[in-house]
N, CA, C and O atoms as a DFTB+ gen file, in Angstrom:
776 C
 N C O
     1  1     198.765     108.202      86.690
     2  2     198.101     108.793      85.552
     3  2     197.736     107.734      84.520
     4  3     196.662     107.808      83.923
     5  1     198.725     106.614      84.264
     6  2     198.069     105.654      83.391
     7  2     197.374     104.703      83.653
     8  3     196.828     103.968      82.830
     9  1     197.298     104.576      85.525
    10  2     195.905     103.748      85.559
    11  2     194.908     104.677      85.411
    12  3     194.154     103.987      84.725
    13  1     194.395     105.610      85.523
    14  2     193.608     106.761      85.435
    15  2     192.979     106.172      83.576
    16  3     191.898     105.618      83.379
    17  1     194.023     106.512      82.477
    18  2     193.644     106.390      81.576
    19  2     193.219     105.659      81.140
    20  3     192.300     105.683      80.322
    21  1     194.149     104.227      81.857
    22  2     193.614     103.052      81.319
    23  2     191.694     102.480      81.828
    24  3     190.861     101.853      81.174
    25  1     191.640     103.067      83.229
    26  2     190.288     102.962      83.552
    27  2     189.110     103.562      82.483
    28  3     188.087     103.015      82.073
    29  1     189.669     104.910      82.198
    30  2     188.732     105.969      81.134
    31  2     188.343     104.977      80.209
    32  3     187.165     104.709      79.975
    33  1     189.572     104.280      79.535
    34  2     189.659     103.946      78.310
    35  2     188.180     102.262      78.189
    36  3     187.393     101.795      77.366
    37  1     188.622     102.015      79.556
    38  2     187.436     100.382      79.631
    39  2     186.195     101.458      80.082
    40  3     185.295     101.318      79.253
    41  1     185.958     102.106      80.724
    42  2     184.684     102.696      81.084
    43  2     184.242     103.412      79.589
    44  3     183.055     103.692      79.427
    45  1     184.894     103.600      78.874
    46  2     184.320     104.453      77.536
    47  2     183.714     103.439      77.114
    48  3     182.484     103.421      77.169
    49  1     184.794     101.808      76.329
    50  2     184.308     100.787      75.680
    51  2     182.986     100.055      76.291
    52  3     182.071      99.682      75.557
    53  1     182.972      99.853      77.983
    54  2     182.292      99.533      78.280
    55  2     180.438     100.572      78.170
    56  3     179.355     100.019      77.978
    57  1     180.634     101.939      78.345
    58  2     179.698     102.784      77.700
    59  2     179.124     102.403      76.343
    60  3     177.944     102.267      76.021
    61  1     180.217     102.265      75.634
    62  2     179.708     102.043      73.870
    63  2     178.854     100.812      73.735
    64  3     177.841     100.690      73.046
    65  1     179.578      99.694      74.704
    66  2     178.817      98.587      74.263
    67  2     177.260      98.751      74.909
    68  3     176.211      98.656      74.272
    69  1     177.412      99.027      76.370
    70  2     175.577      99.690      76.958
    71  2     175.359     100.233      75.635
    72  3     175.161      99.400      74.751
    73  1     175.354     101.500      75.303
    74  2     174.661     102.314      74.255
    75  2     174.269     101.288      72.857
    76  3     173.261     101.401      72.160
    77  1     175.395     100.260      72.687
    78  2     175.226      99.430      71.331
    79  2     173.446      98.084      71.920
    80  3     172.467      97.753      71.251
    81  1     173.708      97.854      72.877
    82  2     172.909      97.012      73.490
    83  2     171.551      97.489      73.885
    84  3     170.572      96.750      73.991
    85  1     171.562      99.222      74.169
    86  2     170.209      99.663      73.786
    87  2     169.797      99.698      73.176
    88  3     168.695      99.153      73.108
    89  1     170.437     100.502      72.017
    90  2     170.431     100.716      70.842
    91  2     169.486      99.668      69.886
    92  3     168.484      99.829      69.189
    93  1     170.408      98.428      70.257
    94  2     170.174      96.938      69.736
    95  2     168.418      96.816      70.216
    96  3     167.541      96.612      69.377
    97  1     168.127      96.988      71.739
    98  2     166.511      96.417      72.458
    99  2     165.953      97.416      71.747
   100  3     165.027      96.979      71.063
   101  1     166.185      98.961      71.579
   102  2     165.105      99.761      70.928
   103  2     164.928      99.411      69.772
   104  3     163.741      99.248      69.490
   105  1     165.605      99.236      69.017
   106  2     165.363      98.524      67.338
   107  2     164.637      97.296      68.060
   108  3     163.424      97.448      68.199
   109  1     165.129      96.223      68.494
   110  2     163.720      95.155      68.190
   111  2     162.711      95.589      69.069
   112  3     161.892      94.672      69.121
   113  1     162.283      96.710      69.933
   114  2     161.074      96.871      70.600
   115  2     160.118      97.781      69.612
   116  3     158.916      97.974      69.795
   117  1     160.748      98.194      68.747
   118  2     160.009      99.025      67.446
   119  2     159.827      98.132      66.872
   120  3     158.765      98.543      66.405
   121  1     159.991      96.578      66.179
   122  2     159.459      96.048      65.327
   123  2     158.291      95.196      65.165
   124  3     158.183      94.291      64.338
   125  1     157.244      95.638      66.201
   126  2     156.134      94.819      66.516
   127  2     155.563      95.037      65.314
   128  3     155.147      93.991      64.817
   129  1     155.330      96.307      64.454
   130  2     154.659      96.429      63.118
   131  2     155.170      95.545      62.171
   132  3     154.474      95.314      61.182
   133  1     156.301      94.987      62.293
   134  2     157.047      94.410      61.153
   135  2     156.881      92.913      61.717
   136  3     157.670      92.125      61.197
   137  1     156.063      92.396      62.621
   138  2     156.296      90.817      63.048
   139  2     155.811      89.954      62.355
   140  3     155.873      88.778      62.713
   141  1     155.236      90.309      61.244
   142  2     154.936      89.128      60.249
   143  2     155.929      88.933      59.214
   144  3     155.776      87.956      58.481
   145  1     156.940      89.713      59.026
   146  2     157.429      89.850      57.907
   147  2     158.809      89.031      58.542
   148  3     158.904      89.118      59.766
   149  1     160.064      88.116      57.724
   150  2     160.986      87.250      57.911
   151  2     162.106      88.295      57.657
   152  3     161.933      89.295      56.960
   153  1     163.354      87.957      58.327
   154  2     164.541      88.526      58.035
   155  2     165.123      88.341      56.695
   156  3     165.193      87.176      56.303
   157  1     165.549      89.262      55.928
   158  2     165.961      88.950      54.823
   159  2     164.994      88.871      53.267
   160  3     165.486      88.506      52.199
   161  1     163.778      89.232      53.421
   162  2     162.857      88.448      52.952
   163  2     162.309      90.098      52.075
   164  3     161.461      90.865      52.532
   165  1     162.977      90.265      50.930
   166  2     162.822      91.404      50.426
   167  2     161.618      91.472      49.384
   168  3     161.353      90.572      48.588
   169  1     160.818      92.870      49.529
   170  2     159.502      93.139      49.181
   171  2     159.865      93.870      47.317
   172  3     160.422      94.915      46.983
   173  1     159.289      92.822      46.535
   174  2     159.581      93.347      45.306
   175  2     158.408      93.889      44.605
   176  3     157.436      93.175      44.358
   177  1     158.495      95.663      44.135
   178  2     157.973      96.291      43.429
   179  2     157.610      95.712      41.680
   180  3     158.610      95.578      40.975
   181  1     156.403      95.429      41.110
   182  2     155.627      95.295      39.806
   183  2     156.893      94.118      39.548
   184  3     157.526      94.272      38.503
   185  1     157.309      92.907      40.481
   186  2     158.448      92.031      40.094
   187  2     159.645      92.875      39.584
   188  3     160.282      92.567      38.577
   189  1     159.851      93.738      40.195
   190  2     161.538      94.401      39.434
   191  2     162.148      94.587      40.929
   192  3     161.525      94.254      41.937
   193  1     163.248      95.072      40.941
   194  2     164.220      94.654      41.744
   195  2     165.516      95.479      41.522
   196  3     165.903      95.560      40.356
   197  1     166.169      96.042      42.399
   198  2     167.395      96.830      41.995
   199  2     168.319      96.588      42.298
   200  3     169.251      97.388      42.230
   201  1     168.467      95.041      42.888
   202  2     169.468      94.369      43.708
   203  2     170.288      93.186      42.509
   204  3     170.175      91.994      42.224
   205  1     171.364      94.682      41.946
   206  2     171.927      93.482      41.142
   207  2     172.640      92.084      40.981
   208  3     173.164      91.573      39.991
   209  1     172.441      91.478      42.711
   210  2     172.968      90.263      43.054
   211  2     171.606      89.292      42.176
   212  3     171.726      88.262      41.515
   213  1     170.446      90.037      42.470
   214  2     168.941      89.240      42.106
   215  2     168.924      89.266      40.231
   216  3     168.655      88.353      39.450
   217  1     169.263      90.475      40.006
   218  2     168.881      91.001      38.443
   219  2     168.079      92.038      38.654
   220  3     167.803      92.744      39.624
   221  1     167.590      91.947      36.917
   222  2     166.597      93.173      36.951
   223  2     165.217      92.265      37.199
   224  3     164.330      93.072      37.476
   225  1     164.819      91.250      37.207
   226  2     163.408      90.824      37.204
   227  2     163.107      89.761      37.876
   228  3     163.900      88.822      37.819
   229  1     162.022      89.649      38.594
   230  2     161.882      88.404      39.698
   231  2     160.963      87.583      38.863
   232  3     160.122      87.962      38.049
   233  1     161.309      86.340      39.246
   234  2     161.099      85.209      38.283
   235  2     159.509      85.504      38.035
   236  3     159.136      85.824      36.907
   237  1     158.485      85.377      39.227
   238  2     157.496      85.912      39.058
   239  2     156.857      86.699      39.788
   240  3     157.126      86.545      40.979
   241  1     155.697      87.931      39.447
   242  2     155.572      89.187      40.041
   243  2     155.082      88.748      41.323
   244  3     155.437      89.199      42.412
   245  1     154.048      87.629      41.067
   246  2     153.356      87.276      42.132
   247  2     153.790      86.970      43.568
   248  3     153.508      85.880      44.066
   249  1     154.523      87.980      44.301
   250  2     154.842      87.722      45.662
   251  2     154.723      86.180      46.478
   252  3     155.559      85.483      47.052
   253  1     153.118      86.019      46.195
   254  2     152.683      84.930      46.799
   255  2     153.183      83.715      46.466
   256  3     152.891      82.780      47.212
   257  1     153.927      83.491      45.442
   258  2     153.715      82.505      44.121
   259  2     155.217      82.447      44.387
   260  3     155.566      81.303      44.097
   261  1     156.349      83.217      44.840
   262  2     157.344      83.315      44.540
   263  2     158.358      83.564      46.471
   264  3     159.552      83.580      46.770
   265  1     157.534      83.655      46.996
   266  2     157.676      83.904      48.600
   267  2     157.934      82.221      49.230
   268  3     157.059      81.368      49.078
   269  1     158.792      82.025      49.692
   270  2     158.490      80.741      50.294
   271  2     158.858      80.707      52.090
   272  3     159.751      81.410      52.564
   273  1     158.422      80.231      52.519
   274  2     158.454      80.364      54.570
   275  2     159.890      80.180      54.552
   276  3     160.163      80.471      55.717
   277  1     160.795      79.937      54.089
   278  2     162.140      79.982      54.385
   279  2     162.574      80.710      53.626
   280  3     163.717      80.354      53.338
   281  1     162.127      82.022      52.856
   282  2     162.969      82.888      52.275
   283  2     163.804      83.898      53.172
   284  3     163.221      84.356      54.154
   285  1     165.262      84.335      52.902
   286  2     165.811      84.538      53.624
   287  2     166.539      84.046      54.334
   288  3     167.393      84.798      54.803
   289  1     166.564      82.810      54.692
   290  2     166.903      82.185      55.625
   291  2     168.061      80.955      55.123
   292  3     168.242      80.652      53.943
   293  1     168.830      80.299      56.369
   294  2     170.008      79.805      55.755
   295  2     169.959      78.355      55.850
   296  3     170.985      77.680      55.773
   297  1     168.549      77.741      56.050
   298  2     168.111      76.592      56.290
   299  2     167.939      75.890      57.941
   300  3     167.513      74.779      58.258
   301  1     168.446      77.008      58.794
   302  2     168.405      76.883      60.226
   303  2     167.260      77.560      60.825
   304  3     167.122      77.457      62.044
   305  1     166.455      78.206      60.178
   306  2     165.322      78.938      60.393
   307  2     165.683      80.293      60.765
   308  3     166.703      80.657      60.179
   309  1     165.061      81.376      61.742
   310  2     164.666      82.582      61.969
   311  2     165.564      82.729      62.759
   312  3     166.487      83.481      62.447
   313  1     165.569      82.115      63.917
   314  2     166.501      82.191      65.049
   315  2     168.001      82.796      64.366
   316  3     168.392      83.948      64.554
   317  1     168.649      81.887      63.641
   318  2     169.993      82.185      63.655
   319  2     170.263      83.083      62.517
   320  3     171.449      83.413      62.503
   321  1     169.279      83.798      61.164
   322  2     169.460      84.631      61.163
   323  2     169.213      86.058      61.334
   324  3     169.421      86.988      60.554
   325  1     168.607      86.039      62.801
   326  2     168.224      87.444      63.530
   327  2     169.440      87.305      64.701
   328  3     169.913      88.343      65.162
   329  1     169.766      86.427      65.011
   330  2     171.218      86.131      65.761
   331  2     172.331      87.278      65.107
   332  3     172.792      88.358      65.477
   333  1     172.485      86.331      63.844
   334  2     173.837      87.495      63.169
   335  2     173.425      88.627      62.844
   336  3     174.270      89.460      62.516
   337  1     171.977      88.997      62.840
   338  2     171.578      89.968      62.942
   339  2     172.073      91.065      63.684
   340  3     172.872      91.989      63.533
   341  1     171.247      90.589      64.601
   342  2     171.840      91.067      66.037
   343  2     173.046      91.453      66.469
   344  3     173.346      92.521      67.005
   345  1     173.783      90.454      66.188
   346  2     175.151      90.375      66.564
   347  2     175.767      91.176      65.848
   348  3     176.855      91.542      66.291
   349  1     175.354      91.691      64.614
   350  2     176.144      92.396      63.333
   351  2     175.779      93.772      63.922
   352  3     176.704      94.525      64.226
   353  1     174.579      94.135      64.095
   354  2     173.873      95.322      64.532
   355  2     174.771      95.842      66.142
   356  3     174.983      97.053      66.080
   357  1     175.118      95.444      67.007
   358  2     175.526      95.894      68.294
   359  2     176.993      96.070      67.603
   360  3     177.500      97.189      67.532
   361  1     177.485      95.203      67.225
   362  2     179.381      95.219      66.191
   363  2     178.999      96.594      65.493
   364  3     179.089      97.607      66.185
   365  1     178.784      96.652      64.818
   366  2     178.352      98.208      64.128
   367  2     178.127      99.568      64.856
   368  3     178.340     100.738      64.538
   369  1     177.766      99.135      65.630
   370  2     177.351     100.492      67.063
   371  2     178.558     100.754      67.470
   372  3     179.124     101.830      67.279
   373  1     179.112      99.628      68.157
   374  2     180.393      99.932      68.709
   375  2     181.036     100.356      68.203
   376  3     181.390     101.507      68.457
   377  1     181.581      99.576      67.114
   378  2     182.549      99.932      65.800
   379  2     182.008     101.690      65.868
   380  3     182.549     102.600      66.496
   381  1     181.031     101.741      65.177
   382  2     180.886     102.936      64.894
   383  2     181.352     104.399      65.994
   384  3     181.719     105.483      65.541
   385  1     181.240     104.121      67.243
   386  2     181.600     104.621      68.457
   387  2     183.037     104.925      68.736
   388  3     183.552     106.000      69.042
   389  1     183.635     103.604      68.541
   390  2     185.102     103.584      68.509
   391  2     185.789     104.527      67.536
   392  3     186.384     105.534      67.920
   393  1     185.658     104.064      65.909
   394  2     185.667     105.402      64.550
   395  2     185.697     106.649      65.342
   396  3     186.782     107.165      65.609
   397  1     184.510     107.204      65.763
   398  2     184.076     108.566      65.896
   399  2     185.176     108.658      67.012
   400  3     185.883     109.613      66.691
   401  1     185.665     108.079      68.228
   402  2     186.359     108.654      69.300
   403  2     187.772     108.516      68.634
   404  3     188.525     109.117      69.400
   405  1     188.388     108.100      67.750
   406  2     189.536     107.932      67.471
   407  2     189.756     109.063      66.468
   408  3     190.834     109.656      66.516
   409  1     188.479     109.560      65.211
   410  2     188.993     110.458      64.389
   411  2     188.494     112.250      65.794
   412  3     188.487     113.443      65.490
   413  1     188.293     111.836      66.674
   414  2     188.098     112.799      67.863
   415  2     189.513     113.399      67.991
   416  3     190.395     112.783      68.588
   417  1     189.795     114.996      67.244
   418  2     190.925     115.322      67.339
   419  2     191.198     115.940      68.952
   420  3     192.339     116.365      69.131
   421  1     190.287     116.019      70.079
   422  2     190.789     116.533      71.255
   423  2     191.151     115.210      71.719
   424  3     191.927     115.621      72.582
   425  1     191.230     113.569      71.876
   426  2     191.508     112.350      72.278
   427  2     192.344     112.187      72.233
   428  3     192.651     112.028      71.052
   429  1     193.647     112.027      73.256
   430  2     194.684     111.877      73.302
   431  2     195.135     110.693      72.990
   432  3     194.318     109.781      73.115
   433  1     196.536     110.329      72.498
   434  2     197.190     109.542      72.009
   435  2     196.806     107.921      72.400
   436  3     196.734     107.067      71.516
   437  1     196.575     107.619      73.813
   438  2     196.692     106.755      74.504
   439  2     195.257     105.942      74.310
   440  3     195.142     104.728      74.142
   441  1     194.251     106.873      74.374
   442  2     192.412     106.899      74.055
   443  2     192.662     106.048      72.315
   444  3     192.315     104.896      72.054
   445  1     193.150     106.746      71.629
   446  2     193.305     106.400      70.341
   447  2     194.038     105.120      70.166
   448  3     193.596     104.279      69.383
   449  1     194.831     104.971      70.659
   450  2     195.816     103.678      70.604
   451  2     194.348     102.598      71.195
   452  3     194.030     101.765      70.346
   453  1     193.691     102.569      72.204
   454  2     192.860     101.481      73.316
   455  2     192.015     101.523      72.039
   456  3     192.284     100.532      71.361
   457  1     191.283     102.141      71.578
   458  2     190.337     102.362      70.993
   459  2     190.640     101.546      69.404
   460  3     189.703     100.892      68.944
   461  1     191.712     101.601      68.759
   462  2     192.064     101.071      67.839
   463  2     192.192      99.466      68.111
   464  3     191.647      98.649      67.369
   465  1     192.980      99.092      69.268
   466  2     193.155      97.852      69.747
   467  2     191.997      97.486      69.774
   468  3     191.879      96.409      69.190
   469  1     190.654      98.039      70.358
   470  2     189.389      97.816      70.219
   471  2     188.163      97.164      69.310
   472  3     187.162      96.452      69.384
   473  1     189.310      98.241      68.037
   474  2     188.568      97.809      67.276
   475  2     189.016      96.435      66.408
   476  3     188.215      95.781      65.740
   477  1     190.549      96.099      66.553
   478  2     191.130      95.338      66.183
   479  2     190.832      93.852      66.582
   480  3     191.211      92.715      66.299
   481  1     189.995      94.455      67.347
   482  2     189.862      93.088      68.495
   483  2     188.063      92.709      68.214
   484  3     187.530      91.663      68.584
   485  1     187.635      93.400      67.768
   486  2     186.283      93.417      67.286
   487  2     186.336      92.594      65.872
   488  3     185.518      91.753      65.500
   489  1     187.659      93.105      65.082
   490  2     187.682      92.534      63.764
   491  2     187.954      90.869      64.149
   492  3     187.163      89.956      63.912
   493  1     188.987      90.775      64.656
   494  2     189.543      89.282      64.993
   495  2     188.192      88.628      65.265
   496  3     187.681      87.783      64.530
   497  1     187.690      89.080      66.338
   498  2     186.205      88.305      67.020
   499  2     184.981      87.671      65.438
   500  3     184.397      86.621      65.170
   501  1     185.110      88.893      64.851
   502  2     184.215      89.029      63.380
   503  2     184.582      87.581      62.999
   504  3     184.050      86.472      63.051
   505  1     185.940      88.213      62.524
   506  2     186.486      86.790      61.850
   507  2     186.075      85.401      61.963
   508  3     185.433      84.641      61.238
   509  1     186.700      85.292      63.212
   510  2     186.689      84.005      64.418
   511  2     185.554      83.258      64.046
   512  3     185.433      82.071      63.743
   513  1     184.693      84.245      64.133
   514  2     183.318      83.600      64.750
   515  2     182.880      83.180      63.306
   516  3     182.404      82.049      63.198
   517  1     182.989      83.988      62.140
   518  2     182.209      83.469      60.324
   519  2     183.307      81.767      60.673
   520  3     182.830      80.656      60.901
   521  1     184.529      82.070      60.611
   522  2     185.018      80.522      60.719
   523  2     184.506      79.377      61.262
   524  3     184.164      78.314      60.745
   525  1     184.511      79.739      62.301
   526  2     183.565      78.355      63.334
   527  2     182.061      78.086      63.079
   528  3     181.452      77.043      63.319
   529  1     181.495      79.447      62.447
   530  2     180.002      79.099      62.162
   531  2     180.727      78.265      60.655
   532  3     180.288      77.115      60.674
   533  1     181.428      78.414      59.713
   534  2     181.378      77.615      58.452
   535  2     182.012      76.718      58.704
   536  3     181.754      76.010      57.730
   537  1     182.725      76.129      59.329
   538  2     183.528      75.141      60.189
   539  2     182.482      73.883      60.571
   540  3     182.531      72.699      60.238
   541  1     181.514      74.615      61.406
   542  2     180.557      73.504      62.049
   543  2     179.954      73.381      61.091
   544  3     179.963      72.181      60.817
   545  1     179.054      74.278      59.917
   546  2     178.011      73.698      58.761
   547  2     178.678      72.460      58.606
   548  3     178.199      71.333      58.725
   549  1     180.525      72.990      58.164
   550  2     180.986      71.975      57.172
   551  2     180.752      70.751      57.465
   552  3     180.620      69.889      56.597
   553  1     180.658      70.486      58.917
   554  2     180.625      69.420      59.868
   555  2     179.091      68.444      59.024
   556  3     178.859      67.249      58.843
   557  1     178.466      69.521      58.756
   558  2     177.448      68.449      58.608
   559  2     175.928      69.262      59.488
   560  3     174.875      68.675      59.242
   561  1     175.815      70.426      60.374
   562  2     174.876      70.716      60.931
   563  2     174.448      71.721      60.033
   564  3     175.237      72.255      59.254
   565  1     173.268      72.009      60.091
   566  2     172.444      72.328      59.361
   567  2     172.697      74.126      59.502
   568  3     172.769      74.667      58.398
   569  1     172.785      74.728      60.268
   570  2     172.814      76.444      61.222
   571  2     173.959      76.334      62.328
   572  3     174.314      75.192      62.620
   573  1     174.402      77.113      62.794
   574  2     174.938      77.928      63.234
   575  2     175.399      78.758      63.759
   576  3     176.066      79.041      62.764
   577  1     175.864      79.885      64.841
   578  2     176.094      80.912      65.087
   579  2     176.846      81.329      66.208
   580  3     176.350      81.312      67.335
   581  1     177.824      81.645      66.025
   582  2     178.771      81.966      67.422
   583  2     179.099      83.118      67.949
   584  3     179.359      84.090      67.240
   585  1     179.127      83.153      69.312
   586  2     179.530      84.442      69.859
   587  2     180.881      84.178      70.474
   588  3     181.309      83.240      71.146
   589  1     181.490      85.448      69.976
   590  2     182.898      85.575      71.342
   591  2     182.851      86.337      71.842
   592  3     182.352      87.357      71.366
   593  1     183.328      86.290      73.053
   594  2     183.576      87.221      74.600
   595  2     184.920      87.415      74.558
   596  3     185.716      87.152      73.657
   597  1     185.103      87.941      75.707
   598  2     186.408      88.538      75.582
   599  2     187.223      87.105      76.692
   600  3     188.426      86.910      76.519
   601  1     186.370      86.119      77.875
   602  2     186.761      84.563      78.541
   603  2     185.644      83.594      78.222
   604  3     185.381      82.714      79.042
   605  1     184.945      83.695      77.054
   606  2     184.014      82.502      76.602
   607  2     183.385      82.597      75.437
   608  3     182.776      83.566      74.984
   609  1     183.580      81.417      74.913
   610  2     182.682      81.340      73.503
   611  2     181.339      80.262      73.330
   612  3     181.360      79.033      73.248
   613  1     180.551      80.900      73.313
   614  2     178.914      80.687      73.159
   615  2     178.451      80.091      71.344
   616  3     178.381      80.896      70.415
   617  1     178.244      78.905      71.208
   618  2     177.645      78.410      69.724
   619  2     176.928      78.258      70.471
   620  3     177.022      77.988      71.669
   621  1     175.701      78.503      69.489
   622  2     174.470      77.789      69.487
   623  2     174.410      76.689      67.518
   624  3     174.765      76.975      66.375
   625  1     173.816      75.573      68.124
   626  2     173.780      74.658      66.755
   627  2     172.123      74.703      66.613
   628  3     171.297      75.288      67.313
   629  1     172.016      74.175      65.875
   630  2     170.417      73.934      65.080
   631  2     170.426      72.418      65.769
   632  3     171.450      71.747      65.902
   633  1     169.059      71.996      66.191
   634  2     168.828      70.882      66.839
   635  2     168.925      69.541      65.683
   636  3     168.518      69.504      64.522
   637  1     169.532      68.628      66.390
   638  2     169.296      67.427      65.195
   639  2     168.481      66.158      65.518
   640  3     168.449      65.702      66.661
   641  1     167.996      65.747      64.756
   642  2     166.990      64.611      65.592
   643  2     167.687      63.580      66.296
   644  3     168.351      62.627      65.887
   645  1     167.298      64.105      67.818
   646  2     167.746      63.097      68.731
   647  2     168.749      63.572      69.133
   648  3     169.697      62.913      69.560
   649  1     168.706      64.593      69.073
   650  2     169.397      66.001      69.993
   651  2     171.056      65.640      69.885
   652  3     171.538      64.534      69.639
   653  1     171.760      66.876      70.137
   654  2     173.279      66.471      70.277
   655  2     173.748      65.483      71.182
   656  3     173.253      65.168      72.264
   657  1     175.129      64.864      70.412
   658  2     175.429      63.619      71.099
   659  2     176.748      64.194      71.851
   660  3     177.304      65.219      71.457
   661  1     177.140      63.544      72.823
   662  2     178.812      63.377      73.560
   663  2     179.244      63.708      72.007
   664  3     179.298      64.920      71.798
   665  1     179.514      63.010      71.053
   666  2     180.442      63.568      69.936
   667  2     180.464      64.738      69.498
   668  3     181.417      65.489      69.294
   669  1     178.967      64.929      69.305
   670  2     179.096      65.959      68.448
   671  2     179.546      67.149      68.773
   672  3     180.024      67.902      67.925
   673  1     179.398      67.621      70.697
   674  2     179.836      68.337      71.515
   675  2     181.173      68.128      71.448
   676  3     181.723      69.109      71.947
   677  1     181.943      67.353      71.087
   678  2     183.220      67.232      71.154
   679  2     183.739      68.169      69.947
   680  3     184.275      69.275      70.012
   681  1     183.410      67.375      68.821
   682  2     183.588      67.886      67.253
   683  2     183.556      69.736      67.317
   684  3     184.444      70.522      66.984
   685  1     182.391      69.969      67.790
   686  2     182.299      71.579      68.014
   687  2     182.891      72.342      68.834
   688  3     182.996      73.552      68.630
   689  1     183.333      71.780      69.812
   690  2     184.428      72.166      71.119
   691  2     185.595      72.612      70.044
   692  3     186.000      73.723      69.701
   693  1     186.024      71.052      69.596
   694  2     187.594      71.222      69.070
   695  2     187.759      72.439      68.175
   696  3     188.639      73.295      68.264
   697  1     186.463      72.350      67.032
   698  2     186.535      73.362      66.140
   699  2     186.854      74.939      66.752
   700  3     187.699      75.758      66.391
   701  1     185.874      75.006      67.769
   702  2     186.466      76.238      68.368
   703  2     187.181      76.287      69.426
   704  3     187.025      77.395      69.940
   705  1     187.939      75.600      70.058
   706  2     188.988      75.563      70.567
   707  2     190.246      75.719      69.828
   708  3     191.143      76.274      70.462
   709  1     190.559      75.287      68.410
   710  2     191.152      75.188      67.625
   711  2     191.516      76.777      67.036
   712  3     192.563      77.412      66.913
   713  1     190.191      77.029      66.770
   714  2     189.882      78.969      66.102
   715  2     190.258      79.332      66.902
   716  3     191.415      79.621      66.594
   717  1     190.038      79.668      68.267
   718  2     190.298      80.671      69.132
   719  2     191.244      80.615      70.211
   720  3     191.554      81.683      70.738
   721  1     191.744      79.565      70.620
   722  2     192.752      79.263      71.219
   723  2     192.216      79.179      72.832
   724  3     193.024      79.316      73.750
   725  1     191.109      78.996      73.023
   726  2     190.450      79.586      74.466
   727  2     190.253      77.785      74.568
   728  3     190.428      76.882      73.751
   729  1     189.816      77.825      75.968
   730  2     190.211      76.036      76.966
   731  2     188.629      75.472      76.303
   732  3     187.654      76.025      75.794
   733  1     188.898      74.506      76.535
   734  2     187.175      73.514      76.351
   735  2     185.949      74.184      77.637
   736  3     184.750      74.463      77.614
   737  1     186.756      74.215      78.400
   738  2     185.675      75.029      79.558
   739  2     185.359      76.604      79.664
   740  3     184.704      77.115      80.573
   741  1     185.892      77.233      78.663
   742  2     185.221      78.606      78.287
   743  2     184.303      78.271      76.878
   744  3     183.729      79.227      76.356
   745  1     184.153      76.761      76.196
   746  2     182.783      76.642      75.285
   747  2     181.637      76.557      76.019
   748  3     181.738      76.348      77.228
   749  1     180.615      76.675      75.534
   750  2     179.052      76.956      75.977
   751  2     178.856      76.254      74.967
   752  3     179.846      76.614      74.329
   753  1     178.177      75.275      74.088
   754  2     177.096      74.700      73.200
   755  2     175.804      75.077      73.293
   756  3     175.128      74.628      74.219
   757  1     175.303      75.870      72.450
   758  2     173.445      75.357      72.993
   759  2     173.270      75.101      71.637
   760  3     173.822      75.399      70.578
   761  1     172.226      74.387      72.060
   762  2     171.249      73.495      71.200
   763  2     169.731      74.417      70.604
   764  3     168.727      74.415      71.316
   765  1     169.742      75.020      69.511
   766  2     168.806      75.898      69.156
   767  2     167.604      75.009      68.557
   768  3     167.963      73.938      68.067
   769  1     166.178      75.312      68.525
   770  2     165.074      74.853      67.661
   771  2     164.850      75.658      66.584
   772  3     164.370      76.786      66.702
   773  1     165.098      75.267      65.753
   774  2     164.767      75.919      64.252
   775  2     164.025      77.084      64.569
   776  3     163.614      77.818      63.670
């Protein structure tokens, strides 16, 4: 009976994440109307603004005048932040999936327990990964962005002129070898273009 449950319990998570990963392609297959426009890159009404991180007034009304090709962005270009995008957007699905089956008062004890671990394990990953992306900036690279798996961790860096060296692959290994406790041969490096 408790391999029974325990199977339910990976075939559910594994469901949530499919559904989070559609979920994820139908949102960017709807945004062909929106392909001119940058991540992050917020559209301000007669220069006012309700985003009290900004204020009440944008320096100037003139969009054009006040828009720059890297607005939004974290100096690594587009790529890496539609990455955490991304990555934030499928975390949210799941998450959200997991919530709903746990406050599920017919879900038995055992469903609820996997499901919590689930999500616990989603948080850790969260974590993990903001560390090693501010870890490597600190390093000196320009962007960013890491994924964890449940047997491998995937950075991608922002390209540097004259591409990554033996070191620098080292430097970024350790960092996340260090965070996550996983071997040098479950890192992946890639090398992103702005």
């Amino acid at each position: 009976m408790k391999v029974w449950k325990r199977n339910a319990v990976v075939a559910a998570i594994v469901l949530f994440v499919c559904v989070a990963v559609y979920l994820n392609w139908s949102y960017q297959s709807g945004e062909t109307a929106d392909a001119g426009k940058t991540l992050g890159e917020a559209a301000l009404v007669n220069g006012q603004t309700s985003d009290p991180l900004v204020g009440g007034t944008a320096a100037s009304p003139d969009p054009a005048s006040s828009a720059s090709p890297e607005a939004g962005t974290t100096g690594g270009g587009s790529y890496f932040d539609s990455a955490r995008l991304n990555r934030q957007q499928a975390r949210d699905s799941a998450l959200a999936i997991l919530q709903d089956s746990i406050a599920n008062e017919s879900a038995d004890e055992t469903m609820k327990e996997a499901n919590g671990e689930a999500i616990q394990t989603l948080a850790s990953y969260t974590v993990s990964e903001a560390q090693i992306e501010n870890l490597v900036t600190a390093k000196g690279y320009t962007d960013c962005v890491a994924f964890i798996g449940d047997e491998s961790v995937s950075v991608v860096v922002s390209a540097r002129e004259g591409g990554l060296t033996d070191a620098d692959v080292a430097k970024i290994t350790e960092i996340v070898t260090d965070e996550t406790g996983m071997e040098a041969s479950q890192v992946k490096i890639i090398e992103a273009e702005g």
